[in-house]
Structures are given as structure tokens and as C-alpha cells.
N, C-alpha and C positions, 0 to 999 in steps of 0.2 A: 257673568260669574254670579253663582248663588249668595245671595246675602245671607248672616243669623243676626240674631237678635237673644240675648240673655236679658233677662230679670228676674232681679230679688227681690220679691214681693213682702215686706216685715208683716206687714198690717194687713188685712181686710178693707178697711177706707181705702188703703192706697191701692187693692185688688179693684175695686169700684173706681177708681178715679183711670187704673188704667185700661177695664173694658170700657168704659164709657157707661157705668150704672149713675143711676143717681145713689147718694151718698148712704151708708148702710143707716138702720134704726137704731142701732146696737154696736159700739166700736168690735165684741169680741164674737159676736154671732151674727152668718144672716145668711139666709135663705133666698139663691137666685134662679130665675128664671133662665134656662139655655139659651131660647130662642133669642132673648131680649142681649146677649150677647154678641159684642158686634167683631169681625174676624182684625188682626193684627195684621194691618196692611201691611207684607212684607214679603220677600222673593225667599224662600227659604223655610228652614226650619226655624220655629222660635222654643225656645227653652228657657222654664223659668223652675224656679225652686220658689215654696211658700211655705211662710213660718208661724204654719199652723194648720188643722186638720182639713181635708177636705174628702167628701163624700157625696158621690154623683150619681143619681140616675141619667143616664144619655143612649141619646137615639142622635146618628148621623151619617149621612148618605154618603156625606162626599168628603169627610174629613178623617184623617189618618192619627195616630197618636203612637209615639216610636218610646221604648222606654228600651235602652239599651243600644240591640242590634236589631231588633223583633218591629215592627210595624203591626198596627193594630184597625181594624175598619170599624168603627161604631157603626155598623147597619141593622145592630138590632138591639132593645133594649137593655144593659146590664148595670148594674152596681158595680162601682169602684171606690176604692181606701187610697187614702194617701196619707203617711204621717208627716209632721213637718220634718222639713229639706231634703226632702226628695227630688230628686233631679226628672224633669220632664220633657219632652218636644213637642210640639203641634207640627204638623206640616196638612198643610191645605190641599185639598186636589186640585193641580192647576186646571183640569178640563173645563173645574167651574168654577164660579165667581166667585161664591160664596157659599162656603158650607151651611146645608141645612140641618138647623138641630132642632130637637127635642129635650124636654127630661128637664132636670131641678140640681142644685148643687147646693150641701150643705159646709159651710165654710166655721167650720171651730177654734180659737184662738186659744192654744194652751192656759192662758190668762183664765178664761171664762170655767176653768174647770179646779181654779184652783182653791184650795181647802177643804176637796169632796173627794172623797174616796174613789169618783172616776178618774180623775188625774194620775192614779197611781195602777186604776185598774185598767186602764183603758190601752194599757201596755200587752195586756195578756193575749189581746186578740191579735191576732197574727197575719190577718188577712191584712193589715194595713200595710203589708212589707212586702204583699204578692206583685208577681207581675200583671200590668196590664192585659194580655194575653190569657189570666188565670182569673178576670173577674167573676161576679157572681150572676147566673143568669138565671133572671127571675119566672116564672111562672105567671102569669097574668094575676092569679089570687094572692101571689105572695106580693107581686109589682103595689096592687091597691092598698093593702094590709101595711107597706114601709110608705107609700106615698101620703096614707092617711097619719103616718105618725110625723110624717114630716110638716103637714097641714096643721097639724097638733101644735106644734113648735114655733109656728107661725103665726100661728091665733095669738098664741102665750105672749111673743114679742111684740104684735103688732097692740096690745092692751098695753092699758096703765101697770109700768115696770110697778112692782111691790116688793116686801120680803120675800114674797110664796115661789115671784114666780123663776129666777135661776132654779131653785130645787124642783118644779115642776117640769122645766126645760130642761135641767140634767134628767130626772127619770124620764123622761121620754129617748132621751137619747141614749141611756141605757139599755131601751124596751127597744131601739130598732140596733145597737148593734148582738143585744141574746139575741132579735130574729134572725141576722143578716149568719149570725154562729150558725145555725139550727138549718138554716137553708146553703148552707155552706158543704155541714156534713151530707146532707138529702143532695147537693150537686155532684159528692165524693161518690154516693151509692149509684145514683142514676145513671152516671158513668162507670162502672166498674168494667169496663170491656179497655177502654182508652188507660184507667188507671192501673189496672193490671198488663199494660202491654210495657207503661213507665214502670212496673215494679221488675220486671222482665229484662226490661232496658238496666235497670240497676243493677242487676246480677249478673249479665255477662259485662258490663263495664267494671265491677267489680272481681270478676274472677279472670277477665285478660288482665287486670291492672296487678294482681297477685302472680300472676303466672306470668307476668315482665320481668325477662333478665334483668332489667334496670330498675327493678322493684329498691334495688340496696341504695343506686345513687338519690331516686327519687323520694325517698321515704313512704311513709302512711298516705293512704289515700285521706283527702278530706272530704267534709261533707259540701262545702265551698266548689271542689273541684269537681266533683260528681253534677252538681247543679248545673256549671257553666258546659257541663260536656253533654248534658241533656238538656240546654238552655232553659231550666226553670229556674227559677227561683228558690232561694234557700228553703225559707218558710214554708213556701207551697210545698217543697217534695218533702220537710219533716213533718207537714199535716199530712199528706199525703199516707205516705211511709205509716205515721201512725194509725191510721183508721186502716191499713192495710193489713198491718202484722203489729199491730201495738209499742211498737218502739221507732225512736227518733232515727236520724240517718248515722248518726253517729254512733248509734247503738247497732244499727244494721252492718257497717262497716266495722264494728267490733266480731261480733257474733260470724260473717266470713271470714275473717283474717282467723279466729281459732278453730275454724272448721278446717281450713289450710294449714293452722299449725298441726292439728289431729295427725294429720294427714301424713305430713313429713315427720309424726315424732312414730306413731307407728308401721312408716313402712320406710325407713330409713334407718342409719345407721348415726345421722347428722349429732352433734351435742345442742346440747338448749342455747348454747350460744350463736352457734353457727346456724340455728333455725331463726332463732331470734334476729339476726344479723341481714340472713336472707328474708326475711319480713319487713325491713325495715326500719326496726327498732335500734338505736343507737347505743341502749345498755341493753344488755341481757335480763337486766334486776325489774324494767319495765315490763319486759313481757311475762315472765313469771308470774308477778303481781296480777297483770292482767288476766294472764290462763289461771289462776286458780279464783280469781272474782267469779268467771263465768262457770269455770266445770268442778269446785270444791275442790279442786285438785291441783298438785305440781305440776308443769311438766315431765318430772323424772316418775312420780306417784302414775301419771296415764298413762307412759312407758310400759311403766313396771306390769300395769294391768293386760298389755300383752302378753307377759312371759308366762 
């Protein structure tokens, strides 16, 4: 029988104490070598949650990493976010003993960031919430450019700690997640064959889900339920969705539900109730409000503009 193994990692020391590092420089930051991590002897999947940021370049042959349902193979080098308590798996390739890795991990302790305006900013980026599946895959010049800012961090801590140097260590860490932004949007472009085939996928999953008898018991589509029926990630398909057509999923999911209501108010005979009703909407007073946000108008006023 497969064994698991769960851990709640609070700290950093206690990250180090249980790959087997020698003990961090710095309780709330620190910078580890892949390789020099050693695997969790165990039959199974391990799954840990840690309570505080983490940020990896990784390269690995023979190791898997499951976040959900999805399995993921590091065989090539990418960046990954994680914010704290995020739920994770490891599972080992059994073919071989021991996974071979590559690559650096940047381990940030919410602590270490607090009283700076990254603590509050460091929320806005949104890649920290993607799936593994959706990391960021670097270019060999971009790979050197976040590796040297990480070197940077490293230097800083392995010195005589000072006043200077947390505020030298927060900018920098500032300066590699604007890069990781900027080469995020450049990974949205470079694929735009794959991202427009998701935005494709959005729109017939959104217009079967309008055009379901059972539109009335099941209500409004969400942005939640569109993700799990295209297994991405929330975050990723609202960046997505926006470099697309400039609005979030929840907006996009607006904007077809009144393309639908268009639809049934000029080639029906239906009341605003009874469309409203057939949409989903539980009051009437909600969707009105809504059609006239998006087209300046009633329902009964866009009617009207048929006759």
C-alpha cells in the first residue's frame, strides 16, 4: 500500500532541518541550492504546505510535482511562485532512486517583509496563485538576468547584516518579481496560438452553458467553474482572459450572458422577467441593473429599439 506523508512547514529553520540543510543565515530568508536537497524517503506522495513564500528555479529528470489533479515533470528549466499555504505534492519517479535536480529556491518569510510596502504589494502579482502546469519558462537570457538577481540576495545576506541591507534585499526582490511580470506577459504573446485556442475553449463552454435547459436550476456561470472545466487556474485564465481582450473572466462571463439576453429580448416575445429568470438571475431587478451597466440601456429601452 502507498504511504503519504503531510507537512507543515511554519518556518524556514524548520524547512532546513527537514531537507537536511545546514541551518538558514537568516531566520526569515534564504537561498537553497536544489541539488544539495536530499529526497523524502517515502513510498508515496508527500504533500506539505509552507508558511511563507517560495520561489524556484528547477530543473528535474525524474521528479514529478502534482498540484491538484495535473502532474507536472520538471525536465526543463522554469520559475515557479508559491504563496504561503499552498497545498503541494512531490511524488518521486520510482524507476529511479533518486531525483536529479537542478536550479535554486528562494524561501521568503512574510515576517521579512514586513513594514515595506512589498508586504502589501506583493499581493498584486498573481502568478503566485498559478498552477504549476502554468509556470514561467525562461529563455536562457532572461534564466541569467533572475539568476544574477538572486546571487545579488545572496551576497547581501551572506555580509555583515546592517540597517541597509533588508532594504537592499527587499529591492532586489522587487527587481526579480517586475522581471518575472514582464516575462510572464512576453510568455502570454509568444504563445498566442495555445492561448487563443483557451480563449475559444471559453466561449463554447460559455455559450453550451447559456444554451442549457438547466441554465435556471444551476444559476450563473462562475469564473471558478469555468477554470475547473478547463483545468486552469483562476488567476492564470483572468491574466490570461486580460491580455486577451482586456477584461477579467468575470467580465467576459458578463459581456456573453447580455449578448444572450440581446438575443432573447429582440427575437422573443419573453418579459424581462421571464428572460431574466431563464438566465439565471434569481430577481429580475439584478439583471436590469446589469443590462443597462453594460449597453446604457433597459431592457425594455433595447426592445423598444426594435420597433
Amino acid at each position: 500500500m502507498t504511504s503519504q506523508k503531510f507537512y507543515s512547514i511554519k518556518t524556514i529553520s524548520e524547512f532546513h532541518q527537514l531537507r537536511r540543510l545546514s541551518a538558514p543565515e537568516h531566520p526569515l530568508i534564504s537561498i537553497i541550492d536544489l541539488e544539495c536537497l536530499r529526497h523524502l524517503h517515502i513510498d508515496g506522495y508527500t504533500t506539505l504546505t509552507l508558511d511563507f513564500y517560495w520561489i524556484a528555479l528547477k530543473r528535474s529528470s525524474n521528479v514529478k510535482v502534482r498540484y491538484g489533479q495535473q502532474l507536472y515533470d520538471f525536465n526543463k528549466g522554469i520559475l515557479s511562485f508559491m504563496s504561503p499555504n499552498q497545498i503541494f505534492s512531490i511524488a518521486p519517479d520510482t524507476e529511479n532512486e533518486e531525483p536529479e535536480k537542478s536550479g535554486w529556491a528562494l524561501l521568503i518569510h512574510p515576517d521579512f517583509l514586513w513594514n515595506t510596502p512589498l508586504a502589501k504589494n506583493i499581493r498584486q502579482y498573481e502568478y503566485f496563485t498559478y498552477s504549476v502546469n502554468e509556470a514561467l519558462f525562461l529563455s536562457e537570457k532572461e534564466e541569467i538576468l533572475i539568476t544574477g538577481i538572486i546571487q545579488n540576495i545572496q551576497q547581501e545576506y551572506h555580509t555583515n547584516i546592517d540597517k541597509f541591507s533588508k532594504q537592499i534585499i527587499i529591492s532586489q526582490i522587487e527587481t526579480l518579481l517586475s522581471y518575472a511580470e514582464r516575462f510572464y506577459h512576453r510568455q502570454f504573446v509568444t504563445r498566442e496560438k495555445t492561448n487563443h485556442q483557451i480563449l475559444e475553449r471559453v466561449t463554447i463552454l460559455l455559450t453550451d452553458y447559456f444554451n442549457n435547459e438547466n441554465l435556471i436550476s444551476r444559476g450563473l456561470p462562475t469564473a471558478q467553474y469555468i477554470s475547473k472545466e478547463l483545468a486552469i487556474s483562476p488567476s492564470y485564465l483572468r491574466s490570461l482572459l486580460k491580455m486577451l481582450t482586456g477584461q477579467n473572466t468575470q467580465q467576459h462571463i458578463h459581456n456573453m450572458l447580455i449578448e444572450k439576453a440581446k438575443e432573447k429580448l429582440s427575437t422573443t416575445e419573453l418579459s424581462v422577467s421571464e428572460i431574466a429568470y431563464q438566465l439565471g438571475f434569481e430577481y429580475s431587478q439584478s439583471f436590469s441593473k446589469l443590462f443597462k451597466s453594460k449597453t446604457d440601456m433597459s431592457p425594455l429601452e433595447f426592445r423598444a429599439s426594435f420597433d
